[in-house]
Backbone and ligand atoms as CSV (ligand in chain L), in Angstrom:
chain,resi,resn,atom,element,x,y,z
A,1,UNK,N,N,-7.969,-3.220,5.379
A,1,UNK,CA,C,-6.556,-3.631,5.254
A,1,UNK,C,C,-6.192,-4.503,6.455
A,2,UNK,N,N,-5.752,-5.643,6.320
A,2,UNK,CA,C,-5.258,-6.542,7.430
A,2,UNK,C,C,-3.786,-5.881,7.830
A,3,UNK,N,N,-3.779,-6.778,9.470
A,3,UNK,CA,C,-2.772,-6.836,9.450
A,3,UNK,C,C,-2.145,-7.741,10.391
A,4,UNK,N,N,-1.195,-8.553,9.306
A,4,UNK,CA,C,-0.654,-9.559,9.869
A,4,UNK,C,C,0.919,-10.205,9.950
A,5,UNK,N,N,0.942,-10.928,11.649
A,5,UNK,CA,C,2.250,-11.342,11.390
A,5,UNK,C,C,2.688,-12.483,10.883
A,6,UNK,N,N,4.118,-12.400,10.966
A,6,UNK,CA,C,4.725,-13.581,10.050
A,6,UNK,C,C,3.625,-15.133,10.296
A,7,UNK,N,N,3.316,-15.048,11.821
A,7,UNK,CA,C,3.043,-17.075,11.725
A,7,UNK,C,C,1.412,-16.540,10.913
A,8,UNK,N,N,0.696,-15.894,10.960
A,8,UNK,CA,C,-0.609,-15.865,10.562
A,8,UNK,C,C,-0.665,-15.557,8.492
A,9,UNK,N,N,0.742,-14.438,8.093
A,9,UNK,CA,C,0.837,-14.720,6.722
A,9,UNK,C,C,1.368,-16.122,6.472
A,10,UNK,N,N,2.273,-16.623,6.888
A,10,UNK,CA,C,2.801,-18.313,7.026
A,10,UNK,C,C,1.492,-19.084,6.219
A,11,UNK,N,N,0.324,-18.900,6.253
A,11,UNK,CA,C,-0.864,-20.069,6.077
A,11,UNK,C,C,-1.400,-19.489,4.654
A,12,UNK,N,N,-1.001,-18.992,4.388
A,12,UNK,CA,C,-1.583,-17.696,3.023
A,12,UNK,C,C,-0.292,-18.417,1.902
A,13,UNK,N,N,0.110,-19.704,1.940
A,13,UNK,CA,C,1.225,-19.928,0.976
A,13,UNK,C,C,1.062,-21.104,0.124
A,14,UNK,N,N,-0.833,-21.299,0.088
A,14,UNK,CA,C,-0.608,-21.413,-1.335
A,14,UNK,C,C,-1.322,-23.131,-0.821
A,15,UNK,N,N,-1.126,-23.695,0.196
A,15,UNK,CA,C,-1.140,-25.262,0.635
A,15,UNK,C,C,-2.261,-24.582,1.459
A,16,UNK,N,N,-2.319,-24.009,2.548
A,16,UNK,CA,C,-3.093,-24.051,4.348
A,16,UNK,C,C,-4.418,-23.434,4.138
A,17,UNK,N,N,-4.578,-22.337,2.671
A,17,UNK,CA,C,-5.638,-21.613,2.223
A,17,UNK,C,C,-6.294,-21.173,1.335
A,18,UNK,N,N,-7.178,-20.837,1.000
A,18,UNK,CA,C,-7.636,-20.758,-0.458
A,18,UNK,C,C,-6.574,-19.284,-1.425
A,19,UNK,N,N,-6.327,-18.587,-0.585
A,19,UNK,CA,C,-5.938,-17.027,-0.979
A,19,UNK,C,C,-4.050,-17.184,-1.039
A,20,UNK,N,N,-3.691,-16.525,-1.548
A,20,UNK,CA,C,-1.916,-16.602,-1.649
A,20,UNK,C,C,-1.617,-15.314,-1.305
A,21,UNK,N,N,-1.122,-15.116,-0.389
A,21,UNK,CA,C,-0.383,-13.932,-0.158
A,21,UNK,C,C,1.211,-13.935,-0.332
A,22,UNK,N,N,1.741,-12.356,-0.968
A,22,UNK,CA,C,2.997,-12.467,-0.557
A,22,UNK,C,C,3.493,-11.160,-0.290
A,23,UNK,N,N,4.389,-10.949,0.870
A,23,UNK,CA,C,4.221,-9.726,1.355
A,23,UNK,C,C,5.941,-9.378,0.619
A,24,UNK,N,N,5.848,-8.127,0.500
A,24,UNK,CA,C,7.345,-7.024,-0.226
A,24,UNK,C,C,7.247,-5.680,-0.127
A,25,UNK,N,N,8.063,-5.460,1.238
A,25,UNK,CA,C,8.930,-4.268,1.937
A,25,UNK,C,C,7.376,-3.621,2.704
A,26,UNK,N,N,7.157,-4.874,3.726
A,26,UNK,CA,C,6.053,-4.670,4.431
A,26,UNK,C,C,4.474,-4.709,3.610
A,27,UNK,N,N,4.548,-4.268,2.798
A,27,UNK,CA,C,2.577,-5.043,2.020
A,27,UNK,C,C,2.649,-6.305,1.688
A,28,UNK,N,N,1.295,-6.524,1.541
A,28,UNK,CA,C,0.611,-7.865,1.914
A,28,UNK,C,C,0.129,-7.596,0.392
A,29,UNK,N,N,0.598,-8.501,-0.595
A,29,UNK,CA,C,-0.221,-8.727,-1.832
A,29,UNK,C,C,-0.820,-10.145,-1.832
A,30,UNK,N,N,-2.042,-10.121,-2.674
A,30,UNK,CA,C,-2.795,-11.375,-3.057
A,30,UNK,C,C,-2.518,-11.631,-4.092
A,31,UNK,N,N,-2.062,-12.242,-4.091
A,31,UNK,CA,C,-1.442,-13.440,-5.967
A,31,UNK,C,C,-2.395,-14.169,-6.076
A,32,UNK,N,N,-3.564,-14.601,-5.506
A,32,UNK,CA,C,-4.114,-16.103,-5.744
A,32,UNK,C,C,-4.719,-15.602,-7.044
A,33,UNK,N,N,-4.862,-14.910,-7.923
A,33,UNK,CA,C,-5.292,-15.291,-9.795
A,33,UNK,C,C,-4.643,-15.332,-10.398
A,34,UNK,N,N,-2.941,-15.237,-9.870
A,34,UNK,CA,C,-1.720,-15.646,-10.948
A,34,UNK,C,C,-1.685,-16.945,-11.217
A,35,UNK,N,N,-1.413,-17.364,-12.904
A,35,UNK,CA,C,-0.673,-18.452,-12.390
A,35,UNK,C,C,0.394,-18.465,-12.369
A,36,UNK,N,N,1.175,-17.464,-12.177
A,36,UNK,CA,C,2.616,-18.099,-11.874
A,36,UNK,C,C,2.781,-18.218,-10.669
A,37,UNK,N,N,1.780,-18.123,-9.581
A,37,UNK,CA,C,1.804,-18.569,-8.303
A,37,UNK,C,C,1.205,-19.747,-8.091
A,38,UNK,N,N,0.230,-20.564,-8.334
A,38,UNK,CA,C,-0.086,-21.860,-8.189
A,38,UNK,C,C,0.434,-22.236,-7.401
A,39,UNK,N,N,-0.241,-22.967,-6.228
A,39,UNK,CA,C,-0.194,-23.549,-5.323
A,39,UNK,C,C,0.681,-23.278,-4.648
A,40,UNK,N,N,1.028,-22.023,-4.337
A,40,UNK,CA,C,2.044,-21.079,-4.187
A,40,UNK,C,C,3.433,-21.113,-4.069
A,41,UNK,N,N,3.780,-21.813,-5.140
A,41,UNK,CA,C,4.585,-21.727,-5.530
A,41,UNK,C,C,5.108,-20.834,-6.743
A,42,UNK,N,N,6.437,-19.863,-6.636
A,42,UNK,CA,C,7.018,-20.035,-7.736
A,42,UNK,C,C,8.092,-19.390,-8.273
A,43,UNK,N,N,8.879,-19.915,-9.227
A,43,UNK,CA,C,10.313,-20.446,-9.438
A,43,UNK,C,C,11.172,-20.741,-7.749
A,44,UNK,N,N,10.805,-21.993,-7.606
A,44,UNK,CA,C,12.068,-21.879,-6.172
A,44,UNK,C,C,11.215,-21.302,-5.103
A,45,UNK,N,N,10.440,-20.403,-4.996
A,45,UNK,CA,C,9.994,-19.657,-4.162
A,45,UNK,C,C,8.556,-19.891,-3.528
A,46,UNK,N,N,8.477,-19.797,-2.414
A,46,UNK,CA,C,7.089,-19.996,-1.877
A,46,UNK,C,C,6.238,-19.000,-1.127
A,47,UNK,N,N,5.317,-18.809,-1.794
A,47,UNK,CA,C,4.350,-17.478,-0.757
A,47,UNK,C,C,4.026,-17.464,0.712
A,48,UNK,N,N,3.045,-16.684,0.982
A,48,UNK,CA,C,3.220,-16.921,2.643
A,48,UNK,C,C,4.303,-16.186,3.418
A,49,UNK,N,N,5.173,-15.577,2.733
A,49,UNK,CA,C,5.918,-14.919,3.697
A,49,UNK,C,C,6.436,-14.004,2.801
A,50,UNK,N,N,7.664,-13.256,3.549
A,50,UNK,CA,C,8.134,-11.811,3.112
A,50,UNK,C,C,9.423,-12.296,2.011
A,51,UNK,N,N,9.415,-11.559,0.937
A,51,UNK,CA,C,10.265,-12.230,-0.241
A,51,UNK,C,C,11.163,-10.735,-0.583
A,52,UNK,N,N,11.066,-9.840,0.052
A,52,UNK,CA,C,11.637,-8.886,-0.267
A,52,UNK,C,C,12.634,-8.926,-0.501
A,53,UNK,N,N,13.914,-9.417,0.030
A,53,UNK,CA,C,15.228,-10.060,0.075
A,53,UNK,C,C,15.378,-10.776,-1.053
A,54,UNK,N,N,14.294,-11.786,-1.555
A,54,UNK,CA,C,14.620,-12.517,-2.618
A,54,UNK,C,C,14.649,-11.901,-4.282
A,55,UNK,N,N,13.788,-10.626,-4.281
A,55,UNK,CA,C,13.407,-10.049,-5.508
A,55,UNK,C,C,15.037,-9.500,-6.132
A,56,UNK,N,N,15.722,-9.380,-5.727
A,56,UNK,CA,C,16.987,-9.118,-6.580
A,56,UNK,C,C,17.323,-9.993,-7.428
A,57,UNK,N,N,17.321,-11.399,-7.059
A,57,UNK,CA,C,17.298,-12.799,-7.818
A,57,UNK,C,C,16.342,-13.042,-8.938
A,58,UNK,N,N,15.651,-11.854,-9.000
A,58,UNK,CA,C,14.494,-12.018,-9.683
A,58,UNK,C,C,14.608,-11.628,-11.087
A,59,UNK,N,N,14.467,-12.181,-12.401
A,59,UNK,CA,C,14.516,-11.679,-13.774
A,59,UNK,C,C,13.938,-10.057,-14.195
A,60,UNK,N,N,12.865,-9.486,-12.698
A,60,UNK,CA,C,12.536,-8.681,-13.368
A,60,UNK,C,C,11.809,-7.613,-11.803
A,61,UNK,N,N,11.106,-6.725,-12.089
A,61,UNK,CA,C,11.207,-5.653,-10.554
A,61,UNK,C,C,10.039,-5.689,-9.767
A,62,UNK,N,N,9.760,-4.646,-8.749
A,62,UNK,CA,C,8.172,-5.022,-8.426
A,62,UNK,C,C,7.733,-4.450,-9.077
A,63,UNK,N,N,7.693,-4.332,-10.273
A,63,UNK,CA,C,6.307,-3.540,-11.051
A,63,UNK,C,C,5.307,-4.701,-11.343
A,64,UNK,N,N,5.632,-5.761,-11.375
A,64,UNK,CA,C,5.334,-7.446,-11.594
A,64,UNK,C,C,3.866,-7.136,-10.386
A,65,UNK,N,N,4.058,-6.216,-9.546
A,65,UNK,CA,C,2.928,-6.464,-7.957
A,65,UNK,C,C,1.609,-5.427,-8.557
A,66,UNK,N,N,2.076,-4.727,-9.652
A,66,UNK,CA,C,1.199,-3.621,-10.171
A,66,UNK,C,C,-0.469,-3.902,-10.402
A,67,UNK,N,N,-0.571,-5.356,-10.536
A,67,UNK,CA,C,-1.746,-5.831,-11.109
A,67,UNK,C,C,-2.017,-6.558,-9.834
A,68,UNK,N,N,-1.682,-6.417,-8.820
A,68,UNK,CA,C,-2.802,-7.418,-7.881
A,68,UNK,C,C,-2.563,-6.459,-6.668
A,69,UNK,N,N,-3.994,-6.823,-5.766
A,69,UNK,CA,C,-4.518,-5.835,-5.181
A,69,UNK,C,C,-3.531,-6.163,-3.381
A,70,UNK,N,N,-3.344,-4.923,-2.897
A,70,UNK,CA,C,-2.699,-4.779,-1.610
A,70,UNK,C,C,-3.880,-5.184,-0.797
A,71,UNK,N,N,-3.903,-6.424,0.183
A,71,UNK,CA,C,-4.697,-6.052,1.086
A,71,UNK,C,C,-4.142,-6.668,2.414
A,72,UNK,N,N,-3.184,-5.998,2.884
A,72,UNK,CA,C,-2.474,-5.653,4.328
A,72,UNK,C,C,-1.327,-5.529,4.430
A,73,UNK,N,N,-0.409,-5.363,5.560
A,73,UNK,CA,C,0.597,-4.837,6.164
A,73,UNK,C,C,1.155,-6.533,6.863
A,74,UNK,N,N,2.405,-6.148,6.764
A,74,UNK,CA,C,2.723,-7.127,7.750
A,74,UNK,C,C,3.865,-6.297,8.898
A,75,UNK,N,N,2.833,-6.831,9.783
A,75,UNK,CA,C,3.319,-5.773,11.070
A,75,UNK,C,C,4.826,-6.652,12.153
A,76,UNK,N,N,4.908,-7.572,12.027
A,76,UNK,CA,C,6.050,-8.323,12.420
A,76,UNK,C,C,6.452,-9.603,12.070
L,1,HEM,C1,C,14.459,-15.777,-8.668
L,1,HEM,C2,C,13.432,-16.366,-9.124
L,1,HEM,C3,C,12.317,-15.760,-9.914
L,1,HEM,C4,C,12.063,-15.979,-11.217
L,1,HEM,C5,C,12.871,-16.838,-12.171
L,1,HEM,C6,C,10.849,-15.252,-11.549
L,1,HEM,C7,C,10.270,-15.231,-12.798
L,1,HEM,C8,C,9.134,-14.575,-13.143
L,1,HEM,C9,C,8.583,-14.472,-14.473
L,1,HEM,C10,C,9.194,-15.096,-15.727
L,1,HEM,C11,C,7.449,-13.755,-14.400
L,1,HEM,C12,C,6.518,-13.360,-15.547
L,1,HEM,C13,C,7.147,-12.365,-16.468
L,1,HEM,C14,C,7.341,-11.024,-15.875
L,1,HEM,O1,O,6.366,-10.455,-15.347
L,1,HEM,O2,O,8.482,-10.494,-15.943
L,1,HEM,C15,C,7.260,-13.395,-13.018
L,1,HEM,C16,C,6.193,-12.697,-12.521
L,1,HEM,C17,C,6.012,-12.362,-11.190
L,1,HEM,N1,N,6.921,-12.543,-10.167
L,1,HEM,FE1,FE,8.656,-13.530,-10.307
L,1,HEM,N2,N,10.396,-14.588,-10.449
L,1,HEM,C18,C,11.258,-14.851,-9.416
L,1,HEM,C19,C,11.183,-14.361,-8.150
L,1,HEM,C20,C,10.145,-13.598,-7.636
L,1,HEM,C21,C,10.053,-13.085,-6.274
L,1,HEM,C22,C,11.111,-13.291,-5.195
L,1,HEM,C23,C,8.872,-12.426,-6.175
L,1,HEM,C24,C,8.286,-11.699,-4.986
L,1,HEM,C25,C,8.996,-10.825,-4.265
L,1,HEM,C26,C,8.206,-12.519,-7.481
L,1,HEM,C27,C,6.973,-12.008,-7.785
L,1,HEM,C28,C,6.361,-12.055,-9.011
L,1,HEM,C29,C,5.022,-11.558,-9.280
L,1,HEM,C30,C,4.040,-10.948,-8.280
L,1,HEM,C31,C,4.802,-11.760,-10.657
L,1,HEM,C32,C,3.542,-11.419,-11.438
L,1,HEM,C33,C,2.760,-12.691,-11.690
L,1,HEM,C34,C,1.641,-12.502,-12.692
L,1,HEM,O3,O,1.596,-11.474,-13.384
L,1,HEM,O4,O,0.796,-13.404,-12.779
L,1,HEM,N3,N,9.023,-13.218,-8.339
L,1,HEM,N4,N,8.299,-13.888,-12.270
């Protein structure tokens, strides 16, 4: 399990690396086999960082994170 802060998840968004991360209420998920993440983007939104705040805006809950695998923490 990693663990990483904001500037090091920052590069995980989809442009800086092969892998997409997006972290919600501190875990670190990998999206990169969605496509609704592509190039990490998506709707409006960009990976690489903490979206927790944004998921209310969202059509639907984190059960959406159920299918892709946790691999770290984001520690600040
Ligand atoms: C407000 C704009 C957003 C829209 C319009 C949107 C829309 C959607 C739609 C239509 C889906 C696929 C259907 C479903 O699973 O219900 C989806 C999946 C997903 N969304 Fe969002 N979403 C938004 C924001 C977010 C945010 C802020 C997050 C992260 C905190 C997020 C994370 C995900 C994930 C992880 C999936 C699963 C992708 C997959 O299964 O391939 N979404 N979203």
């Amino acid at each position: 399990m990693k663990q990483l802060k904001r500037h090091q998840l920052a590069l995980y968004n989809g442009q800086d690396k092969k892998q997409i991360y997006v972290a919600y209420q501190g875990r670190i998920y990998d999206v990169t086999e969605s496509r609704l993440w592509r190039r990490g983007m998506h709707y409006e939104h960009w990976a690489g960082q903490d979206l927790t705040q944004e998921l209310p805006e969202a059509p639907h809950d984190e059960a959406v994170f159920a299918r892709f695998p946790q691999v770290g923490v984001l520690i600040e």
